[in-house]
N, C-alpha and C positions, 0 to 999 in steps of 0.2 A: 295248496288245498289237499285233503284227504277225507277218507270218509265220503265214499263216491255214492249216488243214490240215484234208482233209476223209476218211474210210473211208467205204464202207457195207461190206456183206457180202459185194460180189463184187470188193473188193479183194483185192489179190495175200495183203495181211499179216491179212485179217479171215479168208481162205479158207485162210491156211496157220494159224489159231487152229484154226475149226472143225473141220479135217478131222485135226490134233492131240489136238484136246481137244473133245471131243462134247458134254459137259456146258459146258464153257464157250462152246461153239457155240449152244446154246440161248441161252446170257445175249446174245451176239452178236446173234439176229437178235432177240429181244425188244427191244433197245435200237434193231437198223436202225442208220442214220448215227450217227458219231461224228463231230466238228467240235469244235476245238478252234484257241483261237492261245497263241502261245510269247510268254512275258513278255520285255521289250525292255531292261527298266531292272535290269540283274544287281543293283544297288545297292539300290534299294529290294524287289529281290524275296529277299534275304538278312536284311534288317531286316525284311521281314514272316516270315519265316519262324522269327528267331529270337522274335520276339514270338507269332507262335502254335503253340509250345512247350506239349503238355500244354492246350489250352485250345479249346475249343469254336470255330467256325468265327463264333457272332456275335457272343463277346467279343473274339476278335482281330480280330474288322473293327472293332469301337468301338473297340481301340488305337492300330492305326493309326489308324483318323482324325482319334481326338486327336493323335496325333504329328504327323501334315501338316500340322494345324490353327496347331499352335506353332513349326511352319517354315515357316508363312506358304505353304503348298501346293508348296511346293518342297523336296520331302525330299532333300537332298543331305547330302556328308559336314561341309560346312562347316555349310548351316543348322542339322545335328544337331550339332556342336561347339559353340552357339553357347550351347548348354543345358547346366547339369548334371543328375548324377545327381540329385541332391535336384527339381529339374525336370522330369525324366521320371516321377523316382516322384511327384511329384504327378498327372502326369496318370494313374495306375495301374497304372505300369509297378513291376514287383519291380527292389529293388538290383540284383540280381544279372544282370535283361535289361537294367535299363539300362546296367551298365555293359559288357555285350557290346559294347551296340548303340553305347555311346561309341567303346569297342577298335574294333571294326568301323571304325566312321568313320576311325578317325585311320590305319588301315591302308590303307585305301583311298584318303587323303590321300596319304601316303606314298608308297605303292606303289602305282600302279594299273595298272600293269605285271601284278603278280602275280594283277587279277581278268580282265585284256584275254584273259590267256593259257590262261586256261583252256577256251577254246570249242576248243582246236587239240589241247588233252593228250585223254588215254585216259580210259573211264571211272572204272581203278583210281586213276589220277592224280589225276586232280577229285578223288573222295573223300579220298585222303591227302593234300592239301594244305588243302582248306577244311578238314579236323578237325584241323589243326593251329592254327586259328583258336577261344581260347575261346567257349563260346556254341555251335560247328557241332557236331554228331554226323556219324554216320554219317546217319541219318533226314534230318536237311539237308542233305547233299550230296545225296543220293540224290532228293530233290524237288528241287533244281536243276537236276540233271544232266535229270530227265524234265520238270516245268513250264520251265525257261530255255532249258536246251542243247539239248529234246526227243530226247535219248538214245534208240534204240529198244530195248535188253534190258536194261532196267533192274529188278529183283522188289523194290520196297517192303516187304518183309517186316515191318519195323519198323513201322509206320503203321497207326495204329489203322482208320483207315478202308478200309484195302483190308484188314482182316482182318477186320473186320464182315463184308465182303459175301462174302468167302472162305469163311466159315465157313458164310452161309447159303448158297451156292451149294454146295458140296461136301459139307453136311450133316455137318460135321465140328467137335469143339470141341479136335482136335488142331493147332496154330498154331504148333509147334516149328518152328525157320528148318529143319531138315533136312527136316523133312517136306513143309514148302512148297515147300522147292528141288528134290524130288523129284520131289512132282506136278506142280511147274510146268515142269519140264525141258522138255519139248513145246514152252512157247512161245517157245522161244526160235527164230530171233533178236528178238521178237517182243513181250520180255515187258511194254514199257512199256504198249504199245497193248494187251496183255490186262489188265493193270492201268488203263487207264483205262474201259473197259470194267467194269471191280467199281468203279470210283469213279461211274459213271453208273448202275447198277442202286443204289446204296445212295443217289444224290441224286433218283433216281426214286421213291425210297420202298420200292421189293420185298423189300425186307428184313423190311419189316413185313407184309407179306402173306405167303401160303401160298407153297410153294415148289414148289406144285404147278400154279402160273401157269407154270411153265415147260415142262410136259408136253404143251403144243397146238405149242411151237416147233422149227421142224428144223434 
């Protein structure tokens, strides 16, 4: 990683959350600094992404690492060409990511024009172009553009882990995209950084405590 980035609370974009959104101003100063760096390698951070698809945060780290393992720690499009599908599914990848994560490569081979270019297109851009890639969603662009491109109004709506902490934060089991997009409207332009924000309150663990830790916070 590079490209280091630091908030606390009396940043401009933590101060324009809080005084937006009160309730998510408490999650803010419980957490204090946010610090974060932006992934360097677009390449391998699209082949981790389509492998941890639906899947827990420490079985996709065990697939990656078999992956890098059998590209000899250099995950490029060519070491991953070098393997088939029958190859990947052994190390327990599904047919179906491994053969993204082949397409992937041989596109990137191909064309590496069309991943250079996307640090300079719009938000909307990025996502219609990576989902035109099998294997990306919308869910995948949408974590590239905030972990890669570090987009700042990006709402994850999709993503099961910013709707955990959403739902304990707002005391709410309504998760409908309108509804989100509603209440989150405030953070904008804003929303990536309120969104990592619910990603550090649910890797802190408060999700599992009372939600009434929040009531000492201003």
């Amino acid at each position: 990683m590079k490209n280091h980035f630091t908030f606390d609370v009396n940043s401009i974009e933590a101060q324009h959350l809080i005084i937006q959104d009160p309730t998510l101003g408490k999650a803010i100063s419980l957490i204090g600094e946010l610090s974060y760096g932006i992934h360097e390698n677009v390449f391998e951070f699209l082949v981790e992404t389509i492998i941890g698809q639906m899947l827990s945060n420490q079985v996709s780290d065990l697939l990656v690492n078999r992956l890098r393992d059998i590209c000899g720690n250099d995950m490029t499009p060519n070491s991953i060409l070098e393997h088939s599908k029958a190859n990947l599914r052994e190390i327990g990848l599904s047919n179906q990511k491994g053969e993204y994560i082949l397409l992937l490569s041989e596109k990137y081979q191909t064309d590496p024009d069309f991943f250079s270019a996307l640090s300079s297109e719009s938000d909307e851009s990025v996502i219609r172009r990576l989902t035109q890639l099998r294997g990306l969603g919308n869910w995948s662009a949408k974590m590239f553009l905030i972990f890669a491109l570090n987009r700042m109004d990006v709402l994850p709506y999709e993503d099961g882990a910013f709707i955990q902490a959403y739902k304990w934060l707002y005391r709410t089991s309504d998760v409908l995209k309108a509804s989100i997009e509603t209440r989150c409207s405030s953070w904008k332009p804003f929303s990536s950084i309120a969104a990592r924000y619910l990603y550090r309150v649910l890797d802190a663990g408060y999700v599992k405590l009372s939600r009434d830790i929040l009531d000492g916070q201003q």
